[in-house]
N, C-alpha and C positions, 0 to 999 in steps of 0.2 A: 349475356354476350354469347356462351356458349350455343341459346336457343336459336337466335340472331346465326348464327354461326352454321348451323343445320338445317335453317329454312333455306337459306343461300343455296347449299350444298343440294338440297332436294330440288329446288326453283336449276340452277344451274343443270343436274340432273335430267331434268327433263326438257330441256331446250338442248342439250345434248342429245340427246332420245330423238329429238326431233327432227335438228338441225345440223347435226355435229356429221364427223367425216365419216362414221358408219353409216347411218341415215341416209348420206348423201348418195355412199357408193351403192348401196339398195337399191335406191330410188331409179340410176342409171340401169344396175339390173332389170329393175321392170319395166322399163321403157325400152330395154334393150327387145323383154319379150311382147311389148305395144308392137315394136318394128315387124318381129319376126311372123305377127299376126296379121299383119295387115294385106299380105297376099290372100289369107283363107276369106279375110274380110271383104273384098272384093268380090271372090269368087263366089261368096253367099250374095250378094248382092245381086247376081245374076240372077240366081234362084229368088231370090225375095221380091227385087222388083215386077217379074212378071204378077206375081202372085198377090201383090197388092195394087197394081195396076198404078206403078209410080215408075216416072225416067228417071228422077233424080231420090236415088233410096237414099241420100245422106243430107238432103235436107229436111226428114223427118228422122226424131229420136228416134222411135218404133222402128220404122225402114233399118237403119243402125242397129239396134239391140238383136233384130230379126235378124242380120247380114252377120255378126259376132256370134250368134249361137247357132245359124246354120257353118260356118267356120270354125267351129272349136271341133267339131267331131271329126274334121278333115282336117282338123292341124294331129288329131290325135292317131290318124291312122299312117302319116307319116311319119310319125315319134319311132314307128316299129322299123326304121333304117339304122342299119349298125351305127352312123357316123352321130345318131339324135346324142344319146350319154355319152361320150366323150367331149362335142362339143358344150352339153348342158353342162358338163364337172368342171371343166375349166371356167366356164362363166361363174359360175359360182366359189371357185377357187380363188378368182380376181376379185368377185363385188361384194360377196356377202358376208366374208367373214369368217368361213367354216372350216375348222380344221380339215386339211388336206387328207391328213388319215384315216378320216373319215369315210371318205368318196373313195369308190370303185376307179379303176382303170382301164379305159378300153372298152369296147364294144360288150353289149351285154350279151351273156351266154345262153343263159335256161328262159325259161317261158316267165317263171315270175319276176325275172331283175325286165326283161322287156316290159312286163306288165307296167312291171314300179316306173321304169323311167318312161310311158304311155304316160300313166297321170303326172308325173311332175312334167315332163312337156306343159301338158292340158292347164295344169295348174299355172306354170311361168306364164302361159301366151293369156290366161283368162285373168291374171291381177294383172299382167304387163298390160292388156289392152285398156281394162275400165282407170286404171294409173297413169297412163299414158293421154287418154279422153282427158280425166281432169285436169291433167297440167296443161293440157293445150283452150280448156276451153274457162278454169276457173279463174287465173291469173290474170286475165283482161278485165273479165266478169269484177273481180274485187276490186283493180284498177282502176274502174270506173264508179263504182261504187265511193272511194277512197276520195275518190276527187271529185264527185258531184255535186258536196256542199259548196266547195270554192271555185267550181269554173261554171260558170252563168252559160257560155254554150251549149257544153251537155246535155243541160238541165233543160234548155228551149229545142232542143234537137229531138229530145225524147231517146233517141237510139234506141227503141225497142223496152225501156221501162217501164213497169207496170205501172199504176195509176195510182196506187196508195203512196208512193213516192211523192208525189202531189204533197199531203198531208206535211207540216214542218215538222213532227214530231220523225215521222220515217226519214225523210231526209237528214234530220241529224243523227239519226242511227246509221245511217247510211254505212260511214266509213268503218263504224262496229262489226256492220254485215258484213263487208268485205274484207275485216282482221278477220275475223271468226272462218269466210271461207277459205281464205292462205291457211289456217291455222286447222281446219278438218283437211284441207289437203295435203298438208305433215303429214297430221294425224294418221291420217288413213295411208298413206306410203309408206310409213313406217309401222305400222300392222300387218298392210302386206309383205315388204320386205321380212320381217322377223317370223314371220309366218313361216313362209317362204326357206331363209334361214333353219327354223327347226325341222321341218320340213325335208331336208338336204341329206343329212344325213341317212334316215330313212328309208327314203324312196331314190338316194343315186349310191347309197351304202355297197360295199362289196355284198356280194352272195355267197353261199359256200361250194360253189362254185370260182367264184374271185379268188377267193379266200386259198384253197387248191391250185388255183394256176399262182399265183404269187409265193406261195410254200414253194410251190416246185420251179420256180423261177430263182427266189433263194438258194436252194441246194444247187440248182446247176452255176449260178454265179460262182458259192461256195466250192466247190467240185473245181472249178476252172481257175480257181486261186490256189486251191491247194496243188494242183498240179503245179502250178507256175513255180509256185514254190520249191516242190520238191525236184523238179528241173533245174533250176535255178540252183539249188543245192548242190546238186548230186554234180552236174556240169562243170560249174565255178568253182564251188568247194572245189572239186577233185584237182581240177588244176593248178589252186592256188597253192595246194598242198607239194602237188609235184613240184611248180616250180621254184617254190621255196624249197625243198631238201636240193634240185639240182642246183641254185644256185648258191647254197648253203657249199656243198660238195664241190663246186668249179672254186670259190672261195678258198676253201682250206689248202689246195692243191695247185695254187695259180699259179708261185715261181718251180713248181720241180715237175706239174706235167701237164703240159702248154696243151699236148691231145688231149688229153682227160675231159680241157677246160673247152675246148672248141667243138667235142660230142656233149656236152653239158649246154651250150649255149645254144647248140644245133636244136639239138631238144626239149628247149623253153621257147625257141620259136615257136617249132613244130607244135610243140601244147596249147602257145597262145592263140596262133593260128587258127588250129583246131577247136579250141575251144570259142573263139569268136563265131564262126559258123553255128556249133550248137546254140549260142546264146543267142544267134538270131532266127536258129529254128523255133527257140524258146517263146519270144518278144513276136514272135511270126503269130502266134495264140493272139495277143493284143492285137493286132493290126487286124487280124481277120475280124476283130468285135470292135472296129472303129469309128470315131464319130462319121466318116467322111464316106465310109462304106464300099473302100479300094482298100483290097487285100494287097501288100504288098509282095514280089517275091521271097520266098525263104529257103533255106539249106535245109535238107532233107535230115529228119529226127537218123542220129546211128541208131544203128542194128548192132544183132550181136553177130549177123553174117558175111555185113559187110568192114564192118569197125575192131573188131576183136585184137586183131594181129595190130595196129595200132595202136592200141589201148595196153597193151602189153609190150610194145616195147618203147613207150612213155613212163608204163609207171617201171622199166626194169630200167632209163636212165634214168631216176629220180634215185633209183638206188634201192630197192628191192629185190632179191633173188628171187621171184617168182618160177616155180614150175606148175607148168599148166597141162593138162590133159582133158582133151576133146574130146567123147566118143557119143558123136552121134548120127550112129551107121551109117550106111550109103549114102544117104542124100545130104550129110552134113547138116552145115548151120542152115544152108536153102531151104532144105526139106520143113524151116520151122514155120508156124505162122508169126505175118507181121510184126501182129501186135506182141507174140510171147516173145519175139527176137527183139523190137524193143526196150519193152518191160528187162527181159533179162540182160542186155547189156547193161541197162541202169544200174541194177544191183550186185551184177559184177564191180561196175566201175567203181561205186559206194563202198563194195566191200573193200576190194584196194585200197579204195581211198583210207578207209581206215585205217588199214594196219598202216600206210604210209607215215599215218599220223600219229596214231599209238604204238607201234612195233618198233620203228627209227628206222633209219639207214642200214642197210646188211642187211636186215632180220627176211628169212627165208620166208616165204607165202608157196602155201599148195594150195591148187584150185584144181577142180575137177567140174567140168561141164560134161553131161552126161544123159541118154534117156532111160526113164523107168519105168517099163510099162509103157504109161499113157501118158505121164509126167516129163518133164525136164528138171531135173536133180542140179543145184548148185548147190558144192560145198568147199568154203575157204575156212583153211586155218593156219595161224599165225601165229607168234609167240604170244605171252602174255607181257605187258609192259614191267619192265624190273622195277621201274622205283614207284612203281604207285601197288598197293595190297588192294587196292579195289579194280576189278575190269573196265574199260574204255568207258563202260556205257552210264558205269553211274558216277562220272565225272562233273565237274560244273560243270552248266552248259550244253554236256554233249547229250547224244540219244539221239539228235535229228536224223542222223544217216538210216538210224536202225530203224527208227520208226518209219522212214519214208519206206525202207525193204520192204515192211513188212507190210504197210498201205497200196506197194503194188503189186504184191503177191498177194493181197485180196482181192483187189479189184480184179485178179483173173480166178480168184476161186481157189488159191492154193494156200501155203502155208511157208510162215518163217519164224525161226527157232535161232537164236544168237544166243553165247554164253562162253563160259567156260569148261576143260573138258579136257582131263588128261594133262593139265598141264600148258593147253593152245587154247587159245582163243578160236572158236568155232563157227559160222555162220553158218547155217544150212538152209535152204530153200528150195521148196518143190510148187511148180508150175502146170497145172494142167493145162497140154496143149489145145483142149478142145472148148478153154475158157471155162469159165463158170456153169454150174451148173442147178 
């Protein structure tokens, strides 16, 4: 039973192989590249006919064979256009089977991925043409065959039958001959297909060159999430904070001081307000990389030149004493560049935000914006929280704020130092204004 059981399985096996929907969609592959061959096929035609002294090169085999192999050298020399591997990987992504991560993306780079994708062209157009030939000329061919012994017109028609056909013994083979040719022409489309198939990854495989732009296509995806992120953070966070302690604050104080509650309310607009803009300076990143490829408008990223004096009297209605000191000479906050007056509002605002959230209500904040040198010097310090014996940072959960500081005072090439220290909680960060170096 069980041997019964394994012939099935190997018989099934191979008519699958043959016939089944892999096979099939191969099969459309190479006929896809019969098609793409049949301009070059022509085109030899020109050159062949003269040179055999024939009008009609396709009613001789030869004329044909001759017209296909003066067209394969000139299907091969237009393989070398950027657009040949991208369109060959996608065919092949749809018909053959081949893992996708396999295949290269995008026009090939260096001389050898053009080389590779020259012969897999060459290759596609020279099994798609002789795969292509058979299907249009053997399935009649067997058809006739198949039905020679039982139709009597045929058989008096002759249609071009050889003569041993005559003989009763060939005629009853007859329809044998014509399984047998259905059945090489499987055969053989499914050899080239799987050929074809192993083939693929090989010769349309990335290069290490691919290999490098796709690395580096990674990181800057990566790069542009993480920003998102720590925008995302730094923006949102910081306001959710404020206007929870302001509304925390208008709260406690609602029936004894109606003022209190009305610059309290004033100022969870003013945050939300503000804070919508940023988040869609934020979300303004996504749209520039959209499928539709219309950037939409967006609010302008704060600054530390333009934003600072708002930013400090949001988080002093949230309810921090902050004292603040500027000093940087003549030219102010103007004289900084873009991107450090950026970057360093971010991590002012982070730091507030922190203590807003670990220090409480009241607790005093000194901040000092300042130049050093060549550097921009911020330094915030804060209480340390009373009921927890560990610092902010190694709380559940928390760190993100710090970490993001410290991710954008690298990316300009500077340094950032958070801790404890005398008793305050301490943040220090230094900025070189001339960037990385």
């Amino acid at each position: 039973m069980s041997r019964t059981y394994s012939v099935q399985m190997v018989i099934g096996g191979r008519v699958a192989a043959l016939f089944g929907r892999r096979a099939r969609r191969r099969w459309i592959h190479l006929v896809l590249g019969g098609a793409l061959a049949m301009p070059y096929v022509f085109v030899g035609s020109v050159v062949i006919g003269p040179l055999l002294g024939e009008d009609n090169v396709f009613g001789s085999v030869v004329s044909q064979l001759g017209s296909f192999a003066v067209g394969l050298p000139l299907a091969a020399v237009t393989a070398l256009f950027p657009l040949t591997r991208p369109m060959s990987v996608a065919a092949v992504r749809a018909l053959c089977d081949v893992p996708g991560d396999t295949l290269a993306d995008g026009p090939a780079r260096s001389r050898q991925a053009r080389g590779r994708t020259v012969a897999w062209f060459t290759l596609h157009l020279g099994f798609g043409g002789i795969i292509s030939g058979m299907s249009l000329a053997l399935p009649p061919f067997a058809a006739v065959l198949i039905a020679l012994p039982f139709v009597a017109a045929l058989r008096d028609s002759r249609v071009g039958m050889p003569e041993v056909l005559d003989e009763g013994w060939a005629l009853a083979l007859s329809p044998v001959a014509g399984i047998l040719s259905l059945l090489a022409l499987a055969g053989c489309s499914a050899a080239a297909g799987g050929l074809l198939a192993r083939w693929a990854p090989e010769l349309l495989g990335p290069s290490p060159a691919d290999r490098l732009a796709a690395a580096e296509q990674r990181a800057a995806d990566l790069a542009v999430r993480n920003r998102l992120a720590r925008e995302l953070h730094d923006s949102v966070g910081h306001a959710l904070s404020a206007v929870t302690l302001q509304a925390s604050a208008a709260r406690r104080v609602l029936d004894r001081d109606p003022e209190f509650v009305r610059e309290a309310l004033a100022a969870i607009e003013e945050t939300t307000r503000r804070t919508v803009g940023e988040l869609d300076a934020v979300l303004g990143v996504l749209r520039e990389g959209g499928g539709d490829g219309r950037a939409g408008p967006t609010a302008p990223a704060p600054t530390l030149c333009a934003d600072l004096d708002g930013l400090l009297k949001r988080t002093r209605a949230g309810g921090l004493r902050v004292k603040a000191a500027v000093e940087l000479g003549p030219g102010g906050p103007d004289a900084l560049p873009p991107m450090v007056s950026r970057e360093a509002y971010r991590i002012v605002q982070e730091s507030l935000s922190n203590a807003l959230r670990h220090a409480g209500p009241g607790a005093p904040v000194t901040l000092r914006i300042a130049l050093d040198g060549t550097d921009l010097e911020i330094l915030t310090k804060n209480p340390l929280p009373q009921s927890a014996s560990a610092p902010p940072a190694s709380r559940p959960g928390g760190g993100h704020g710090l970490r993001g500081i410290t991710d954008r005072a690298r990316l300009l090439g500077g340094t950032a130092l958070a801790g404890p220290a005398d008793g305050v909680w301490r943040v220090n960060v230094r900025l070189p204004l001339k960037g990385p170096v």
